[in-house]
Each structure stands twice: as structure tokens, then as C-alpha cells.
C-alpha positions as CSV (number, residue, x, y, z in Angstrom):
1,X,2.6,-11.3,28.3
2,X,2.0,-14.6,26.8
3,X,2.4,-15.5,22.9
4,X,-1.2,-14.2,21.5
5,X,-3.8,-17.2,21.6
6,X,-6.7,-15.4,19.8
7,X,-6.8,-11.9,18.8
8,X,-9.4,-9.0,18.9
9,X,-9.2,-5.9,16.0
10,X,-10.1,-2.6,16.8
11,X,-10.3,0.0,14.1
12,X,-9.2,3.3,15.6
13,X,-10.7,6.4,14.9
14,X,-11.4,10.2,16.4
15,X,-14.5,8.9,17.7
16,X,-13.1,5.5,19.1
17,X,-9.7,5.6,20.4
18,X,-7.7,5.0,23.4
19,X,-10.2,6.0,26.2
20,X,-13.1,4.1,24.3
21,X,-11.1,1.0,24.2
22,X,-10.1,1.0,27.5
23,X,-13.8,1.4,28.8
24,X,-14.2,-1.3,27.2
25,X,-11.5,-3.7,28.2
26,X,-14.0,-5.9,30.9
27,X,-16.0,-6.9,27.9
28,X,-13.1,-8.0,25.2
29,X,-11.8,-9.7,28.5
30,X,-15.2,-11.6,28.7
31,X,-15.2,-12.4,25.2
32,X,-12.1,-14.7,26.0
33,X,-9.6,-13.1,23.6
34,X,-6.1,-13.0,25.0
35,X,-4.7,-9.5,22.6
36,X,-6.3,-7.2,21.2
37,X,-5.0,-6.0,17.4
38,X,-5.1,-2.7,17.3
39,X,-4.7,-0.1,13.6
40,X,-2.2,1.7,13.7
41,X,-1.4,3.9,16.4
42,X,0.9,6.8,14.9
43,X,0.3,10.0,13.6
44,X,-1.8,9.8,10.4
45,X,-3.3,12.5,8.5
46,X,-5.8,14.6,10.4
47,X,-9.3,12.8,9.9
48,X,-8.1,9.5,8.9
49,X,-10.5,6.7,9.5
50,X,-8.0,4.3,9.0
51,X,-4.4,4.9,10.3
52,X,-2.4,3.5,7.4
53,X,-1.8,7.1,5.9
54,X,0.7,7.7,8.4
55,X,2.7,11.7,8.4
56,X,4.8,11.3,11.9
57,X,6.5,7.9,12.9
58,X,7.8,10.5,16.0
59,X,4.5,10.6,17.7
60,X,1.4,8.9,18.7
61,X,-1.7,10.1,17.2
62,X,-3.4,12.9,18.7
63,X,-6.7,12.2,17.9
64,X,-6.9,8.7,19.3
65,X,-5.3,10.1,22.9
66,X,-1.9,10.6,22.3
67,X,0.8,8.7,24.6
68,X,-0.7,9.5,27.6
69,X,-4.0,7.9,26.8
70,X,-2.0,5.0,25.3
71,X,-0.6,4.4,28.0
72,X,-3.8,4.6,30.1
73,X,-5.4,1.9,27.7
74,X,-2.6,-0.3,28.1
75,X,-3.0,-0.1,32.0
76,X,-6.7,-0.8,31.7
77,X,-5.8,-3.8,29.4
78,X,-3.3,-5.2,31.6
79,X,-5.8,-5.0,34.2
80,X,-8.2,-7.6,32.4
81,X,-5.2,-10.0,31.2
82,X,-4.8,-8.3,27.4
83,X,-1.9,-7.9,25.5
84,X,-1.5,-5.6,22.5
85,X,-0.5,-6.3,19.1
86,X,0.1,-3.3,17.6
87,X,-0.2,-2.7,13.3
88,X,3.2,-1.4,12.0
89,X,3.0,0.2,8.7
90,X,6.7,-0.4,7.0
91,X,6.2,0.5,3.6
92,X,4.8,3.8,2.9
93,X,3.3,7.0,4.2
94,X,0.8,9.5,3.6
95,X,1.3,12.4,0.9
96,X,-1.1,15.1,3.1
97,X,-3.2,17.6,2.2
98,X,-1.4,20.1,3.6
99,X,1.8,18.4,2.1
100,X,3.4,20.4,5.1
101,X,2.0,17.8,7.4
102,X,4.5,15.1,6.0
103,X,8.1,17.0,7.5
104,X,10.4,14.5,5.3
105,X,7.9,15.2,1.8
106,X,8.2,18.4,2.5
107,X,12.0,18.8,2.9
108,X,12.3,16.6,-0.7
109,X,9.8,18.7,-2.3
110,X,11.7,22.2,-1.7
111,X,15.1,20.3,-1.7
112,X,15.0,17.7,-4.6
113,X,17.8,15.0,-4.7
114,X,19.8,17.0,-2.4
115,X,17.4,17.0,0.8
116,X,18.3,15.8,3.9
117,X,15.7,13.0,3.4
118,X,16.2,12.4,-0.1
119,X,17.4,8.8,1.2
120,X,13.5,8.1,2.4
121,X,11.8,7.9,-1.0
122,X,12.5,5.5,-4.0
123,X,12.6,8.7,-6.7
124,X,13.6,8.2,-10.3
125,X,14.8,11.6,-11.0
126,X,16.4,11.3,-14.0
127,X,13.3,10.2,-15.5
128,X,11.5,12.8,-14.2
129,X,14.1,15.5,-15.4
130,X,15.1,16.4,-12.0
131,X,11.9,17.2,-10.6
132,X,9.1,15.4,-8.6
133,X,6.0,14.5,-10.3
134,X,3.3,15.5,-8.3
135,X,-0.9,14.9,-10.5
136,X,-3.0,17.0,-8.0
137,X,-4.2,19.6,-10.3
138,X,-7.6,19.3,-11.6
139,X,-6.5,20.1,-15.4
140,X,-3.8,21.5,-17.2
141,X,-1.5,23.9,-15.7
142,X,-2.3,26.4,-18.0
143,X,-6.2,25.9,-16.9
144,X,-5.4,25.8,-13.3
145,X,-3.3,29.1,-13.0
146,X,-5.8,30.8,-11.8
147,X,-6.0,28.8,-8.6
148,X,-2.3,28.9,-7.8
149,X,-1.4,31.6,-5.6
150,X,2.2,32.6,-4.6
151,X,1.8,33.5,-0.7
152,X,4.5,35.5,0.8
153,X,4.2,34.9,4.5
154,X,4.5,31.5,4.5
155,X,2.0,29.6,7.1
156,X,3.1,30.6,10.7
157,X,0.8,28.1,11.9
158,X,2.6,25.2,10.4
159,X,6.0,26.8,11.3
160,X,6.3,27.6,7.9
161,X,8.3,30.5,7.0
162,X,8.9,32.3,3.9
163,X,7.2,32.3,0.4
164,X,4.8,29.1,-0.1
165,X,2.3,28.1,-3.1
166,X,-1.0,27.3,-2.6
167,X,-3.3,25.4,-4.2
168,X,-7.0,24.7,-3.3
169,X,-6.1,23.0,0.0
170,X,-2.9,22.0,-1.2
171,X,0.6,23.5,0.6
172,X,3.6,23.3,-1.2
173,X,7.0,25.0,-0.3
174,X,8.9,27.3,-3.1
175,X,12.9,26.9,-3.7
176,X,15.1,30.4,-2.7
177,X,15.3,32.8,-5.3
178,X,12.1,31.9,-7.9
179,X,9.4,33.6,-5.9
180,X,9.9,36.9,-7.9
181,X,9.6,34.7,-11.3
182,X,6.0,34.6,-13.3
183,X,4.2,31.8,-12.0
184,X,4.7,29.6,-15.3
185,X,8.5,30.3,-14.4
186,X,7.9,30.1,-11.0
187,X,6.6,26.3,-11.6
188,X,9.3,25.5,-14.0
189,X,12.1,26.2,-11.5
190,X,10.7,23.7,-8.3
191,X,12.0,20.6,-7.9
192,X,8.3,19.1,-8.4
193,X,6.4,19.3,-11.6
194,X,2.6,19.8,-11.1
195,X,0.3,17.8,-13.3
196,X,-3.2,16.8,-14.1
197,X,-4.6,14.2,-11.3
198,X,-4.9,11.7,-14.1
199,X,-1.4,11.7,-15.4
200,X,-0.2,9.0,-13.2
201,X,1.3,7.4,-16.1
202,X,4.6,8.8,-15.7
203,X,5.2,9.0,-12.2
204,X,9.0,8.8,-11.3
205,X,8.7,7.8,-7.9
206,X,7.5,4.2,-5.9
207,X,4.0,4.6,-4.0
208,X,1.0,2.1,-2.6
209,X,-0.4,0.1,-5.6
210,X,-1.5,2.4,-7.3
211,X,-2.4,4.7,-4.8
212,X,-0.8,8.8,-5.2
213,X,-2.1,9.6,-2.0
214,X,0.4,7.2,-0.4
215,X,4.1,7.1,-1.0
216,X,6.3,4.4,-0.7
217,X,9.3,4.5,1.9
218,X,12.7,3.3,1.8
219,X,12.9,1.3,4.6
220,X,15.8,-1.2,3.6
221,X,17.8,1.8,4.8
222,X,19.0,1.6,8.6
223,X,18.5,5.5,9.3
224,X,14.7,5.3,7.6
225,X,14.1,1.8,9.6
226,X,15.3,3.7,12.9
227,X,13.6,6.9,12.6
228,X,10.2,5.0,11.9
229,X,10.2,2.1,14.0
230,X,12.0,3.9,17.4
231,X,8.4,5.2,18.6
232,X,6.8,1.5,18.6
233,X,10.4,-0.2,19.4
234,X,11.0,2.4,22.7
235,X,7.1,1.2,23.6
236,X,8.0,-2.6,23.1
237,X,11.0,-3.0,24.7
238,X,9.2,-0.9,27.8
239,X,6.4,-4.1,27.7
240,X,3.7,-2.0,26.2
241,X,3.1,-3.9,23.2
242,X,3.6,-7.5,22.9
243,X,3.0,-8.3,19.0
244,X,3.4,-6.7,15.8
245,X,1.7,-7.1,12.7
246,X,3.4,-6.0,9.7
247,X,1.1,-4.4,7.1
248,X,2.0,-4.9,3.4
249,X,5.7,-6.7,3.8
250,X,5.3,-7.4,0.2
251,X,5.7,-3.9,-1.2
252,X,9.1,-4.2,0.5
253,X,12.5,-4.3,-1.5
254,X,13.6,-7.2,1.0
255,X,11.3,-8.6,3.2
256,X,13.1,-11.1,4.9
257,X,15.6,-8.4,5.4
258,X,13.0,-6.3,7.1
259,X,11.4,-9.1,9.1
260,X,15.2,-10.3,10.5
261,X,15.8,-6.8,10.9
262,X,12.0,-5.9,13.2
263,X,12.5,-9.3,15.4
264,X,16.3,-8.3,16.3
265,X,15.1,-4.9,17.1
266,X,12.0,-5.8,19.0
267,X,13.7,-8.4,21.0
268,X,12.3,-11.1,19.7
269,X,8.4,-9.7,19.6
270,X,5.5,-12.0,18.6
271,X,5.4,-10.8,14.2
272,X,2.9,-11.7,11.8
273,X,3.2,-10.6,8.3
274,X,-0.1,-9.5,5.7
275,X,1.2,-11.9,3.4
276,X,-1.2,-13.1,0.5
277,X,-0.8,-16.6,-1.0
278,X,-2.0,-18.1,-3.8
279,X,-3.4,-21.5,-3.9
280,X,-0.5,-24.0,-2.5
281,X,2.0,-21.2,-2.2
282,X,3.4,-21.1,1.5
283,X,4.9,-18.6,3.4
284,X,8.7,-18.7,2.7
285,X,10.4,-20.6,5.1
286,X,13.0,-18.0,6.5
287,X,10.5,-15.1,7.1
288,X,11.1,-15.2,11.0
289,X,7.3,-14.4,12.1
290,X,4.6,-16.7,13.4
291,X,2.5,-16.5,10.2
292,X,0.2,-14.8,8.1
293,X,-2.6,-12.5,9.3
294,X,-5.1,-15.0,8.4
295,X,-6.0,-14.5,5.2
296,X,-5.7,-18.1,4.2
297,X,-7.3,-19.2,7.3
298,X,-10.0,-17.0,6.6
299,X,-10.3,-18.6,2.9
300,X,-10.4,-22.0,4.1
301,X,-13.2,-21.3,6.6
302,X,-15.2,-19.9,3.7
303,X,-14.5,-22.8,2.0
304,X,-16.8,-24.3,4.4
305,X,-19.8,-22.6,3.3
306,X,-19.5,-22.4,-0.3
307,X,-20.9,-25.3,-2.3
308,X,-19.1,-26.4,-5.1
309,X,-21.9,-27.8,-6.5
310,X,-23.0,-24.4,-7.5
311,X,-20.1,-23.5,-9.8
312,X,-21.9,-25.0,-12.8
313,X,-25.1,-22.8,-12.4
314,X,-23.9,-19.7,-11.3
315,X,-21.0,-19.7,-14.3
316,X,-24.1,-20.5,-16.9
317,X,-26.4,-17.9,-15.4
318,X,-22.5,-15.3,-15.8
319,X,-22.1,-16.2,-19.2
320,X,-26.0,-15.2,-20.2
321,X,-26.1,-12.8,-18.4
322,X,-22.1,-11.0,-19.6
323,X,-22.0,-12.9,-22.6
324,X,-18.2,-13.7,-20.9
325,X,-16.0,-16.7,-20.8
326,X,-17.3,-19.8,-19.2
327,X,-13.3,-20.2,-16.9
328,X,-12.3,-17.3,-14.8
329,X,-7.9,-18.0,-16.3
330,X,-9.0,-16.2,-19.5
331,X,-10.3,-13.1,-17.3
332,X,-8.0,-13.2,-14.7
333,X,-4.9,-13.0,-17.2
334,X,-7.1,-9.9,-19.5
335,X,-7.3,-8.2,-16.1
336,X,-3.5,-8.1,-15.5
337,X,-2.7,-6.4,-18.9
338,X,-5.4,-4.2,-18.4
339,X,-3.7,-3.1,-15.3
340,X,-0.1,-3.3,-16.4
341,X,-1.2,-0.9,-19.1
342,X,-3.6,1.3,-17.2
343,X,-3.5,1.8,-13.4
344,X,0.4,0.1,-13.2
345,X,1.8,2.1,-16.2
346,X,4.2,3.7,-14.3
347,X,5.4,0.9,-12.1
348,X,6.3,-1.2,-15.5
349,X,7.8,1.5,-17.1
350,X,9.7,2.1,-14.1
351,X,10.7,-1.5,-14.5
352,X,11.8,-1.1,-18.4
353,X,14.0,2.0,-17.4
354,X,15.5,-0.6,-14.7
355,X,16.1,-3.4,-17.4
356,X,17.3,-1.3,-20.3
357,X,20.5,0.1,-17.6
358,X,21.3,-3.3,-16.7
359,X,23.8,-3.6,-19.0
360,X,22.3,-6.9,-20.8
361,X,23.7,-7.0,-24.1
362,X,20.6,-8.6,-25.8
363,X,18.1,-5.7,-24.2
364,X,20.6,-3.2,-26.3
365,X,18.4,-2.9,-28.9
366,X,15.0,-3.9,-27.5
367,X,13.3,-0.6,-27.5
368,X,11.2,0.2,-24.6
369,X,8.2,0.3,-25.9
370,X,9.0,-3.3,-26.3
371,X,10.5,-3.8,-22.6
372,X,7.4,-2.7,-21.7
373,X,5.2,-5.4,-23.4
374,X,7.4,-8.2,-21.9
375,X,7.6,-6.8,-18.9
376,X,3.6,-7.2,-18.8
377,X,3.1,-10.3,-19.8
378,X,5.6,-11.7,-17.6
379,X,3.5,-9.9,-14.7
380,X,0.3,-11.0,-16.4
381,X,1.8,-14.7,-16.1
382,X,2.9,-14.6,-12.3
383,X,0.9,-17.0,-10.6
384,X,1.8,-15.9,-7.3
385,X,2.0,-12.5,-6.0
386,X,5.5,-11.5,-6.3
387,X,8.7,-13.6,-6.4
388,X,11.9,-12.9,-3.7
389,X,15.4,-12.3,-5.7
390,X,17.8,-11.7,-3.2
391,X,21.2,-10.2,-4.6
392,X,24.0,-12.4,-4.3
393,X,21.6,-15.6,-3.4
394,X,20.1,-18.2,-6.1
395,X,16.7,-17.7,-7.4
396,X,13.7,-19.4,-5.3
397,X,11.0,-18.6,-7.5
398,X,7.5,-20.2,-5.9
399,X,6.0,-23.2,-7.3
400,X,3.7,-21.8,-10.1
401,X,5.2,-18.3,-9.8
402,X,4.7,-18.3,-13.6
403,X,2.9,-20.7,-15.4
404,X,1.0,-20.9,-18.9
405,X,0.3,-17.1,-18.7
406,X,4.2,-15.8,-19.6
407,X,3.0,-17.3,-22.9
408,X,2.6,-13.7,-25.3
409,X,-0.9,-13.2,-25.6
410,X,-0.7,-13.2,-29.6
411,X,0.7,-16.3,-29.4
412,X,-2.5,-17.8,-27.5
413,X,-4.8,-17.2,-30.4
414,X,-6.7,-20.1,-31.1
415,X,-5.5,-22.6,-33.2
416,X,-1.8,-21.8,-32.3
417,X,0.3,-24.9,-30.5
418,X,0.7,-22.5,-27.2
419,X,-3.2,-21.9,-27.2
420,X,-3.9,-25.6,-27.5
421,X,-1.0,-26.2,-24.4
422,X,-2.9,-23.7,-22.6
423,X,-6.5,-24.0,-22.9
424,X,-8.2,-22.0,-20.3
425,X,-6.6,-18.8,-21.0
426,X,-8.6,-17.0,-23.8
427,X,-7.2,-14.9,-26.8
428,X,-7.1,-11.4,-26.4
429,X,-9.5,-9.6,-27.7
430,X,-8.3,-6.7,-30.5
431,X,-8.8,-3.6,-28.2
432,X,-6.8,-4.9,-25.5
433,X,-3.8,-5.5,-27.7
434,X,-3.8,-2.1,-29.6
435,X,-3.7,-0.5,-26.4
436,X,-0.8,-3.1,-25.5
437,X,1.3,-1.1,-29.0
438,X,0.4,2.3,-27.1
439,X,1.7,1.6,-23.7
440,X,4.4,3.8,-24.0
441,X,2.1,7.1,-24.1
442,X,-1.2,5.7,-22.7
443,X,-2.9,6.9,-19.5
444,X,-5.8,6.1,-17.3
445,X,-8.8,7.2,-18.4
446,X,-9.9,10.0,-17.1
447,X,-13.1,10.4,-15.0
448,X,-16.4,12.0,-16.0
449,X,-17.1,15.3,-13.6
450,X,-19.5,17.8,-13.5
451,X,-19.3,21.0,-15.5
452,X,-17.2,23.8,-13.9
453,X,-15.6,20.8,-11.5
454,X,-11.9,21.6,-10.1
455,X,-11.3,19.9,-7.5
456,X,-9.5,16.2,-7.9
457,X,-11.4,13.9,-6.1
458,X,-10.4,12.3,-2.8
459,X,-7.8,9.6,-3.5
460,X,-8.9,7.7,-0.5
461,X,-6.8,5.2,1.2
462,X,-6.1,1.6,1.9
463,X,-8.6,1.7,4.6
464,X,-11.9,0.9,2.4
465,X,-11.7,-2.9,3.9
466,X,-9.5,-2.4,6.9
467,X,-12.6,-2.6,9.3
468,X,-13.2,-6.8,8.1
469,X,-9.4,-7.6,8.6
470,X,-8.8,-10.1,11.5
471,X,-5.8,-11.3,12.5
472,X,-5.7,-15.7,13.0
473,X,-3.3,-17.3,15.4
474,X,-2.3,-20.9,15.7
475,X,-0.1,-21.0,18.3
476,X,0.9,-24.1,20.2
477,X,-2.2,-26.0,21.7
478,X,-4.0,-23.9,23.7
479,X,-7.3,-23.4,22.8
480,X,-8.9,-19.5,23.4
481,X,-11.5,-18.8,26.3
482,X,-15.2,-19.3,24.8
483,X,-18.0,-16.8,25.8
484,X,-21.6,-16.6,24.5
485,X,-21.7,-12.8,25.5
486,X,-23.9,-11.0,23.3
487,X,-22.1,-7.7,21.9
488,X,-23.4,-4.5,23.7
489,X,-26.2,-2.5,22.4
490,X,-25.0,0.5,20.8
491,X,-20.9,-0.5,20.9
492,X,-19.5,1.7,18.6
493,X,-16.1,-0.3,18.0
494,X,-15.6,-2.7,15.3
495,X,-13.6,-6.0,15.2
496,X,-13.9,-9.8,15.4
497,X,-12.3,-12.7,17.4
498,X,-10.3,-15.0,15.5
């Protein structure tokens, strides 16, 4: 197949998969796309709306048709001139409900460090004492006894044998030799601790923003890039799909490594990379993929219907209305400490921990309750998304990666030289800087519930936007096939040319 010229999304679900798409293949062809972008395609958790909570990079997902109806789509495609870019999810995987649906969780929650897939997961243990921390209780422990229950036979069904704990619908495996203990010692001796769902604060292991339905993989390691690209590999190199787009490249310890690594291994593949810039940043220059996914295509173009002319009385009608800042810098940079010190806690004091065993003889005594405050206010001044340090390689930090913002907020009070170098960030106000002095035992705020309530509430996914993503193409001069073809009555799939 050709280079994509325009491309179609499709959001697969139960109710729209393989067979839905390909009775539908004479229409997209009408439409004058040349590929069609599909979510992704593996085995996610049972229900998913989404795809992007992948459990099994072995199979294809049951509920949209498995391989045979992938393969039947594909055939129907090819019959109306479509390709297939297919979404590849690099950087992190689903923590089920049953955990027992994730096989390589599973193995690291009953093994610890010394599982055979230890390797997959980024997993601080020494801060967490040699255990996992795992916040899916709906209270304390000693609240939520009561709803843990030691079962003895295991769960057949899942192929499951031996003693297992369960809780609510939660499955979680029991290490040899503590299944006699009292469940408070019984808990104590896993290699996971179990925690309220609100004490995310001291997470010891890497996951999806900020996400703990969704951990983070290591895929800088050859055997975790093999055993979860082979499935969509073995179907590219057999001319099944023609693209790949690469979901979230940027939570990715090295993704230029990863993006070298995905076009050697896919023979060259068509790539495009969910890559967020910030005003004039560019994509850097040795990612080897075609582009972004359109994101900053997609900003331009609404750039086109957006009067600037309205700024003036829309930020007046804010400011009566909020009683806020009349510039959006002051806001923007009270945001990012909020975060850094609320949903993020974990990821900077994962980041202090990492600073403090560098070795750096002038962090020796910098205590980390102070690592953390200057680790978030050097996020809070980023001005770009994240920066690539490459071990062994000079810094290439973007243009405005960090600008007026790394100033310390206490040093932006008014009347101060940095606040008059820096006018459009505002002082922070005196909550948000107590909280900064607490960070090193502060937590997110827990959520109202009704009396008598138990169960945490769904974490969700990264799927609450997924269905207005598009990917955008510029590639060489041809121009896509135009149709005015209205969309069918009733058409239950989603998606947009682009």
C-alpha cells in the first residue's frame, strides 16, 4: 500500500468492531480517504470502550473479532483500496479488575523484585519497603477487613490455582506459606501493600499521568519491546497494516530510541508519533516518523475560526465574573504547582529520591523536602512538555523549555526585581505556598461519597477524548479524493477525515 494521503479514525468497541468496519468499507472508500486509523486492536480489559488499557500484547481482542475477523476486515479494506494504520500503545498497560487478567502484574504481584517479569515495570522497591503499593481499598485497612476474604481454591476459571484474596471485584494472588497467617499478617507478608484509593501520594512505581488504573511499561528493554510489539510486527511484515501511530511516545524513557528501534523492526512502516508541542517547539529532528498526529494541525485550523478580537471581552467578562487574573501565565504556572503537589506528588518525589542518589555533592545536605520544592518549580517553569537528555549525548533542551517560570515563586512577589523581569506571572497566593512546605506528607484530597459507600470509584481511562482524535497527514503533494457523501443515517461508528 501507498504512504497514507488522508486518514479515517475508528474507535473500536464490542458493539463496533471488525465485522462493522468492514461492512462498511464501500462508504469510507467513497469518502475518498486512503487509510483508515484504527484504536487499538489488542486485548484490553473486558468492556473497554477505548483500547488503550491494554492486558495481552499476545492476542487480538476478542471482543472486536479476534484475528480471524481482523483479518476478514483487512480483506474487505483491501478490496476498496484502504490501508490500515494501526494505534500502538508503547508505554503502559492496564492494571485489571481482576488483576489476574494482566499475566505479567500478576506474576510481580505474588513474586516481587524477583518475578520473571520484574524487568517490565519501573518499581521503586526500596521506597516502597519491598512491597508494591497498590490504593484500591475504599478506606483503611483496618476498615476494609471485613471485605477481604482469603479463598482457598483459587479461581479455576482464570487458571488460577491455590489460595487467592479477594476483594470486592478485585483478584489478587497470595505468596506460599502466609495463607494460614491472620489476615492483618496475612497482608503484611505480600509483596504488595494495600492502601486507601486516595493515597496515591506515595506510589513507588511509574504509571499513566496520573492514572492508577494504568501502569507504565518498560519498554527501553529489548525482551519487553519484543514480547509487546511481535503481535502487530508479525501482522506488518505479513502486509496487514501499513502505518503505525504511536500513542503517548513522551512518557517514554527514550523516545528516539523507541522510534529507531519500531521503524527497524517494522521494516520501515509509515510512524506518526502523539507528540504535543508548545507554541514554536518542533518536533525533534531525529525522531524517524512522518510527523505528529495532528494536533498542531488541528490547532492552526482552529486558529481559523477564533477571532482575536474577542480576547479583550471575553477576559473582562472572566475577570468579573472569577474575580481572577486578567493573563492566563499567572494561572497556568499556579496550575503546575498545584499539580506537582497534588495529583503528581508521587512522580516528583520519585524524582527527589532519584536526585538525592546521584551522588552530587551539593544535594548532600538539601533535604528532600527541599528537593521536592525545586524539583516543582523547575516543572512549573518548563515551557514545553518535557525535555530529551540522552546519556552520553550533550543537552538539547527546546527553545523556551524553561523560561521566566523556574524563577521560585516567593521570589515573584511583587515588588521583587524577578517579579518586575517577569510580569505576567502572578505571586502565589499564601495557601498555595503552605501547601508547597507540606509536600512531603500531603495527599490528594479525598472525594466526598455517600454514607455507607465502599467501593472506590471507577478510575476510568485515557479514553474520555479518544473518540475526537484524528490523525493529519502531509505527505508529498497528492491531494486526498473529495466526496460530498452525506454520512449514513444511523452509522454507529465514529471518526473524521483529515
Amino acid at each position: 500500500m501507498a504512504r497514507p494521503v488522508s486518514t479515517y479514525r475508528l474507535q473500536l468497541n464490542a458493539g463496533f468492531g471488525f465485522a462493522q468496519v468492514a461492512g462498511i468499507s464501500g462508504y469510507l472508500s467513497a469518502l475518498g480517504v486512503s487509510h483508515l486509523y484504527l484504536s487499538p486492536i489488542l486485548q484490553a480489559v473486558p468492556g473497554s470502550a477505548h483500547g488503550y488499557d491494554v492486558v495481552d500484547h499476545s492476542r487480538i481482542s476478542a471482543e472486536l473479532g479476534g484475528e480471524a475477523g481482523f483479518r476478514a476486515m483487512v480483506a474487505a479494506l483491501r478490496g476498496h483500496g484502504l490501508g490500515v494504520v494501526a494505534d500502538v500503545v508503547p508505554n503502559h498497560m492496564a492494571i485489571p479488575r481482576p488483576e489476574s487478567l494482566n499475566r505479567q502484574l500478576w506474576s510481580v504481584l505474588a513474586g516481587g523484585p524477583g518475578s520473571e517479569f520484574a524487568h517490565w515495570f519501573d518499581v521503586d522497591w526500596a521506597a516502597g519497603g519491598g512491597q508494591f503499593l497498590l490504593p484500591i481499598l475504599a478506606g483503611p485497612v483496618t476498615s476494609c477487613l471485613p471485605d477481604l476474604r482469603l479463598d482457598p481454591a483459587g479461581d479455576p476459571a482464570a487458571g488460577i490455582a491455590g489460595p487467592v484474596l479477594r476483594y470486592l471485584d478485585h483478584l489478587l494472588p497470595v505468596r506460599p506459606g502466609t495463607a494460614h497467617l491472620p489476615l492483618p499478617g496475612l497482608l503484611a507478608a505480600q509483596h504488595y501493600r494495600l492502601a486507601p484509593w486516595q493515597d496515591t501520594a506515595e506510589l513507588n512505581w511509574r504509571r499513566f499521568f496520573d492514572l492508577t488504573s494504568l501502569i507504565a511499561v518498560r519498554v527501553e528493554d529489548p525482551r519487553v519491546f519484543t514480547a509487546t510489539h511481535q503481535l502487530l510486527l508479525a501482522l506488518a511484515a505479513e502486509g496487514l497494516i501499513d502505518g503505525l501511530r504511536v500513542d503517548h511516545p513522551d512518557g517514554l524513557a527514550d523516545p528516539r530510541g523507541y522510534l529507531r528501534q519500531l521503524a527497524a523492526a517494522s521494516g520501515g512502516r509509515w510512524l506518526v508519533a502523539e507528540k504535543i508541542l508548545s507554541g514554536s517547539e518542533t518536533l525533534p529532528a531525529d525522531w524517524p516518523c512522518a510527523g505528529t498526529t495532528g494536533y498542531d494541525a488541528l490547532a492552526a485550523t482552529d486558529a481559523l475560526f477564533t477571532d482575536p478580537a474577542a480576547a479583550g471581552p471575553l477576559t473582562a467578562c472572566y475577570q468579573r465574573f472569577t474575580g481572577g487574573p486578567g493573563r492566563f501565565a499567572g494561572v497556568a504556572h499556579k496550575a503546575r504547582r498545584e499539580v506537582a503537589g497534588t495529583l503528581l506528588a508521587a512522580e516528583v518525589a520519585r524524582l527527589a529520591r532519584l536526585a538525592a542518589r546521584a551522588g552530587e555533592p551539593a544535594l548532600a545536605a538539601v533535604s528532600d523536602r527541599d528537593l521536592r520544592t525545586v524539583l516543582a518549580e523547575l516543572l512549573a517553569g518548563f515551557g514545553v512538555y518535557r525535555a530529551y537528555l540522552v546519556p552520553g549525548e550533550p543537552a538539547r533542551l527546546p527553545a523556551g523549555s524553561c523560561r521566566a517560570g523556574c524563577t521560585p515563586s516567593w521570589a515573584r512577589s511583587p515588588g521583587s526585581p524577578s517579579a518586575a523581569a517577569a510580569p505576567e506571572l502572578s505571586a502565589p497566593d499564601p495557601a498555595a505556598r503552605a501547601r508547597s512546605s507540606r509536600w512531603s506528607s500531603s495527599r490528594p484530597a479525598a472525594r466526598s461519597r455517600p454514607k455507607g459507600w465502599r467501593t472506590p470509584p471507577s478510575t476510568g481511562g485515557p479514553g474520555w477524548s479518544r473518540g475526537t482524535r484524528s490523525a493529519a497527514t502531509r505527505t508529498g503533494s497528492a491531494a486526498p479524493r473529495r466526496s460530498s457523501m452525506p454520512l449514513p443515517a444511523g452509522w454507529p461508528g465514529t471518526g473524521r477525515p483529515a
